[in-house]
N, C-alpha and C positions, 0 to 999 in steps of 0.2 A: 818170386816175381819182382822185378826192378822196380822203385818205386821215383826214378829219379828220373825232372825234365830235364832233356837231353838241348843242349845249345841245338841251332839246327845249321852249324855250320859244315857236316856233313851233306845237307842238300845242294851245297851247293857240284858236289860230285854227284850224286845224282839228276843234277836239272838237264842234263843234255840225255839220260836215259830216260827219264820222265816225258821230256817233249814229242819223243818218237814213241812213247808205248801208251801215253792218254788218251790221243785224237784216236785209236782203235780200239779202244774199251767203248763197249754199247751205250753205257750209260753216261757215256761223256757228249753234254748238250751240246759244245760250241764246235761241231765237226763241219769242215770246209771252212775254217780260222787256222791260222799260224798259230800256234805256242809259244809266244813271245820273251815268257817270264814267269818265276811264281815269287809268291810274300807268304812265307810261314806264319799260318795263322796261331798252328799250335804242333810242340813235336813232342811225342811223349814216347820214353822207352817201354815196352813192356819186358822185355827179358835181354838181359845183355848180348850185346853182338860176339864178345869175344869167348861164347861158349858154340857148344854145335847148331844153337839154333837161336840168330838175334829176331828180335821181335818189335816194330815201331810204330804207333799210332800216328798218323801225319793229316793235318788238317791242311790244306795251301791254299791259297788264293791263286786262282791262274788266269794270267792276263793274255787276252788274244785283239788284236784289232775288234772296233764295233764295226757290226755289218753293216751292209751300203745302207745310209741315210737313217740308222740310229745313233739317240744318244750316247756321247761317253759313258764306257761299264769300266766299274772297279774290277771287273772280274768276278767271276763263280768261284764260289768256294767246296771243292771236293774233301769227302776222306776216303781214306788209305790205309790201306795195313798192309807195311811191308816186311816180307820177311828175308832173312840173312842169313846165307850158308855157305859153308866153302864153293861146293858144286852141289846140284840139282842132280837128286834122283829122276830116272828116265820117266816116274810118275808123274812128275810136276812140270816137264816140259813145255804144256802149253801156257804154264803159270808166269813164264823167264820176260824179268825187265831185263837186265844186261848183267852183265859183268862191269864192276867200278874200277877205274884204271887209280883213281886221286884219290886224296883225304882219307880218314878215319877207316873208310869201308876199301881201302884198296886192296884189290888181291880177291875181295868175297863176291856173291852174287847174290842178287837179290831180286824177290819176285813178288806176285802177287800172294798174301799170305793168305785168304779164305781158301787158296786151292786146296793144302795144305791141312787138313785135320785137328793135328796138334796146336797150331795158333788159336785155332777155329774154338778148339776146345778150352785153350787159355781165358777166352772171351765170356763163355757160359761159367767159369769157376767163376771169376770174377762179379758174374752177375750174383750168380748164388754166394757169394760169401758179399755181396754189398760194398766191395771193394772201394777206395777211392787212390787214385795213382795221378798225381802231378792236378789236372784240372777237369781230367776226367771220374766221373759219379755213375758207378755201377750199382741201380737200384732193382728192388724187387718186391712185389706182394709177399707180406710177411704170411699170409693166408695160402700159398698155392706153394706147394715142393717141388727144389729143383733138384733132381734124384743125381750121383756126381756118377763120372765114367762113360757120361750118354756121348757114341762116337758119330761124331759130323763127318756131313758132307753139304760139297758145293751144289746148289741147282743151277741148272746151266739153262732154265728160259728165262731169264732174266732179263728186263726192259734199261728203266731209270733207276735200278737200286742192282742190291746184289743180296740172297737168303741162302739161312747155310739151316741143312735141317739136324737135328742131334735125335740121333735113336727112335724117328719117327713118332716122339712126342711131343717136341719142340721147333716151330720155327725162328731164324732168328732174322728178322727182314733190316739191314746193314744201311743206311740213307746213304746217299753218293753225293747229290749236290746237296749241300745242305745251307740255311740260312738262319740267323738268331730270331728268338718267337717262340710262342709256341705253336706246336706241331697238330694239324688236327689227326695225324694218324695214328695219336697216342689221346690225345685229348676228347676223340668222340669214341674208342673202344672202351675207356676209364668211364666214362658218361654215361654208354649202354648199359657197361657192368655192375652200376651201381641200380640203376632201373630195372637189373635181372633179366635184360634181354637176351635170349639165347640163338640171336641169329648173328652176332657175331662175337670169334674168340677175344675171352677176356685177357689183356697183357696182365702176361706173368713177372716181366721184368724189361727196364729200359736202361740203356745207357744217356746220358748226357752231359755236357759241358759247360763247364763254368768261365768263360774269358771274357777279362777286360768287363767285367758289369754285366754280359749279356751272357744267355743262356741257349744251348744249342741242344735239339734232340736229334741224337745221333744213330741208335737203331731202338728195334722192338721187338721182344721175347713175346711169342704168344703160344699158347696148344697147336698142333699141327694135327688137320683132320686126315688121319691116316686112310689111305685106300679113297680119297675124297674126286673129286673127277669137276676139272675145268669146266664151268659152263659156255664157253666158248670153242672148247672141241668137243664137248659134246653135245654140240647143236650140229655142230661140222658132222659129225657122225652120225647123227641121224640124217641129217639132211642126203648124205651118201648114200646111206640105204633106203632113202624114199622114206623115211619114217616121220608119223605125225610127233610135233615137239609139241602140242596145244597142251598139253598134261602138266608137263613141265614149266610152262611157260605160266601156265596159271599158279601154280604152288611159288615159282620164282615172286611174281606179284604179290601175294599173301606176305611171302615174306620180306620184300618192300616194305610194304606198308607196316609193318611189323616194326621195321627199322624205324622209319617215317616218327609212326607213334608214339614209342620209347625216345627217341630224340626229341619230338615237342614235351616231353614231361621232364628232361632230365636238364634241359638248357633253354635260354629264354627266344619266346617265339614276339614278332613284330606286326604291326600291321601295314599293307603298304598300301598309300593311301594317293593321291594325285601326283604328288610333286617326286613321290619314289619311281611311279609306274611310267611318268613320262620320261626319268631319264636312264629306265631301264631301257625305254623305246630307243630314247635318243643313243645308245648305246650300242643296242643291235644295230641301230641303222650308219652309225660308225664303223663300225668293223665292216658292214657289206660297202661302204664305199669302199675302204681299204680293200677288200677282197676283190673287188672290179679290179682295180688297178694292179693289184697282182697276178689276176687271174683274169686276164679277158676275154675267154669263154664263158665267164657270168656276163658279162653285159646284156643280153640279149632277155635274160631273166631279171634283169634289176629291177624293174618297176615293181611287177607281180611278188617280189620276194619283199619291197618296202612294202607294200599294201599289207603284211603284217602285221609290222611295227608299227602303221600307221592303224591298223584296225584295236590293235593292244594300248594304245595312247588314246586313242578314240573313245577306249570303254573309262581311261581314268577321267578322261573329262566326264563322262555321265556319272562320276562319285562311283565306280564301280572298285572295291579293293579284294585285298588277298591278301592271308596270312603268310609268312614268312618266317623261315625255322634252320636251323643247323640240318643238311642235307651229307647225302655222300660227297656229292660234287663233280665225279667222273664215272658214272655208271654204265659199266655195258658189262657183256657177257661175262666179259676174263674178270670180273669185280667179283665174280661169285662161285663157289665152290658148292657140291651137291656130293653130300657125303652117301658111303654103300646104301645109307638106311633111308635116303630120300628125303633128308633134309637139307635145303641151300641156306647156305651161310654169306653175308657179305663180305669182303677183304678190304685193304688199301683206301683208307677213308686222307690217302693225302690230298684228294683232289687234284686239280690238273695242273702238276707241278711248274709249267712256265709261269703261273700267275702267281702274283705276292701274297706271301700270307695272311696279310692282313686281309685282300680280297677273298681268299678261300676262307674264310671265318664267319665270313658274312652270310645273316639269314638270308636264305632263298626260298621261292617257291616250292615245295616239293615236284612239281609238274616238272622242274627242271632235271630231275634224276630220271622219270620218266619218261622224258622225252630223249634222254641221252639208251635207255633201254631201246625203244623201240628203233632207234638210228642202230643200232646194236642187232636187232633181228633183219634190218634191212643190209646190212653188211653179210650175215652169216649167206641170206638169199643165197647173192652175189658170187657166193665162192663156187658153187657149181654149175656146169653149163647144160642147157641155158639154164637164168637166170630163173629161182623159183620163189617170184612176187606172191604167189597165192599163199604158198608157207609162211611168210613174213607176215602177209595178212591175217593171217590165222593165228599167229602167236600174237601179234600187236592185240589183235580183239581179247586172245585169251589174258594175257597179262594183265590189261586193263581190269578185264573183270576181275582176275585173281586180286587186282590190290585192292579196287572196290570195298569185295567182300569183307575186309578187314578194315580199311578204312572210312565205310561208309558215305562213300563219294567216289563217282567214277570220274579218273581224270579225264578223260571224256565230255563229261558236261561243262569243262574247261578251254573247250574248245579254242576260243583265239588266244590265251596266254598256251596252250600246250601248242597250238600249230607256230607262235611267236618262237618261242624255244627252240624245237625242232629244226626251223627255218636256221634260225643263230648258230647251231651244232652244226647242218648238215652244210652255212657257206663255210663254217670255221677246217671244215672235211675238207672242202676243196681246195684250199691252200696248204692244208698240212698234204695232202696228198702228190698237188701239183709241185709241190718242193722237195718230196723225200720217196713217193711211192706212184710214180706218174702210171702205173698199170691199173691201180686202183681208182684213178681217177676218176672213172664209168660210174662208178656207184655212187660217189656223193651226188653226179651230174643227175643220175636218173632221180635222186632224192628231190634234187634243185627243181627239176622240169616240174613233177609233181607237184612241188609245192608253191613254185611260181605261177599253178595255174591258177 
């Protein structure tokens, strides 16, 4: 393996195949923007190009216009791993950036390298041998074996990242936009593991980066629960065949609060006292202005949906507080895995990647995960026609009680910070939907009426 940083004046032959093949990658945030430009954040060889297979770690900065009526962005910062070959076998067809006409790379082709196996599997050596190449630090749990020869492959439901899985022991979840910090979807897996919680897999191995002072985490090695089943199609599935999820949905909640519990013991928890609770108010009731104004089918709901935020501010002037703790941050269905034996597992503790890290780090309520669940059982409703509210019901009720049982508190008797929440998720639904998925837009609206009233 090459161990040498590579100038990155090669990119600039690649910047015109780059511009045309990133705004079509899923996990690329800044889509409907031009591709203006990139600034090599970091370019590292992994295996030379002038054998049968070049191999490059490429960090960029890509700059696109800011959208109407936002601030100046320096740009998002992506990685990449691109791979270099004469020509592309017919397998890796849907992998093809271009063919390079200029510079260093002229004559080769170069694609997306997780399609790819063999890069794929350069990465896991790397992890397992603790590698360090240019500014990248390939580490691992000196406690957990990484067996060698395990053969990757790409998953293709991939959102905002990209996972490549190896031998169905390993997954390897690959960050795409990435930013300097640390990472909580390495930082609250390590946290569980050490409190012995066994509802979510412990990392085996991370990569990250060392540039210019800061430090970037770049993927995460964990177990991969083989034969394990989406709890998001498999609520779709029952729901298709009429089947009761209430079973389910109760054991999901245990294992909530399970999560819940093991994070207040492992990292430090807050108390929010007046001055917190009013400008979490002040907060929700910020975003639902902005939501009117983008969405002016709230209007008609706006008052009822402030009466909220106004009922949750209401209770900090009566000195009413809440503990506050390290949460998932983005919890719904697809967060959790329900392995053959009927056990759920959490996943993906990056939280809700548009927001800054430093905000995703911050104690919250736990009600806040909770309520991102039960918005989760009213979506699944929604997939079938019509629409079945009474299942949604039934699972909201069961979850509830399931995390109870374990946490000794039903979020329930929380009532104006859980329906506060809720409210803050289901406008935060109507904009993401009325911008990217306007057929969905029915279901955050029926959440909205509901709760405006």
């Amino acid at each position: 393996m090459a161990e040498t940083v590579t100038t990155p004046s090669f990119l600039v032959s690649l910047a015109p195949l780059l511009r045309e093949w990133l705004p079509r990658q899923r996990w690329f945030a800044g889509k409907g923007r031009p591709v203006t430009g990139f600034t090599p954040v970091a370019a590292t060889e992994l295996l030379p190009p002038d054998g049968r297979l070049g191999l490059y770690h490429l960090l960029l900065r890509v700059h696109q216009p800011s959208a109407l009526g936002a601030e100046p962005h320096p740009g998002d910062c992506y990685q990449l791993l691109i791979g270099v070959r004469e020509a592309l076998p017919p397998r890796l067809a849907p992998a093809l950036i271009g063919h390079v006409t200029d510079g260093p790379l002229a004559g080769r082709t170069v694609y997306e390298a997780l399609y790819d196996p063999r890069p794929a599997e350069v990465l896991l050596e790397a992890l397992r041998t603790q590698a360090r190449i240019g500014g990248l630090r390939f580490e691992r749990d000196p406690h957990q074996e990484i067996r060698e020869g395990l053969v990757a492959r790409l998953m293709t439901a991939e959102q905002s990242n990209s996972s490549v899985v190896y031998g169905d022991t390993f997954i390897l979840k690959l960050l795409r936009r990435v930013v300097p910090g640390v990472n909580p979807d390495l930082e609250i897996p390590l946290a569980l593991a050490r409190e012995g919680c066994p509802r979510v897999p412990s990392p085996t191995a991370w990569l990250h980066a060392e540039i210019d002072a800061e430090s970037y985490v770049l993927a995460v090695l964990q177990p991969f629960v083989s034969g394990a089943s989406d709890g998001w199609e498999l609520a779709l599935r029952e729901l298709a065949k009429g089947e009761d999820f209430a079973a389910e949905a109760r054991a999901l909640g245990r294992a909530t609060a399970e999560v819940h519990t093991a994070l207040a013991r492992a990292l430090p928890t807050v108390t929010l006292g007046h001055v917190q609770l009013q400008a979490l108010s002040d907060g929700m009731t910020e975003r639902l202005a902005a939501a009117v104004q983008a969405v002016p089918g709230l209007r008609p709901y706006e008052g009822g949906l402030r009466s909220a935020y106004r009922a949750l501010a209401g209770l900090a002037v009566e000195g009413q507080t809440w503990t506050a703790q390290r949460i998932h941050g983005d919890l719904h269905l697809g967060q959790c895995l329900r392995s053959p034996s009927g056990a759920w597992s959490l996943i993906d503790f990056e939280g809700e990647p548009a927001r800054p890290p430093a905000e995703r780090r911050l104690p919250q309520p736990p009600v806040r995960d909770i309520a991102g669940m039960l918005r989760s059982f009213d979506y699944a409703a929604h997939t079938v026609s019509p629409p079945a509210p009474d299942w949604a019901r039934v699972c909201r009720a069961a979850y509830c009680s399931g995390y109870a049982e374990v946490a000794g508190r039903d979020p329930r008797t929380d009532a104006v910070l859980l329906r506060a929440f809720e409210t803050d998720k289901a406008v935060y639904e109507v904009v993401y939907e009325a911008r990217h998925r306007p057929d969905w837009l029915p279901v955050p609206l029926s959440a909205i009426r509901r709760l405006a009233a």
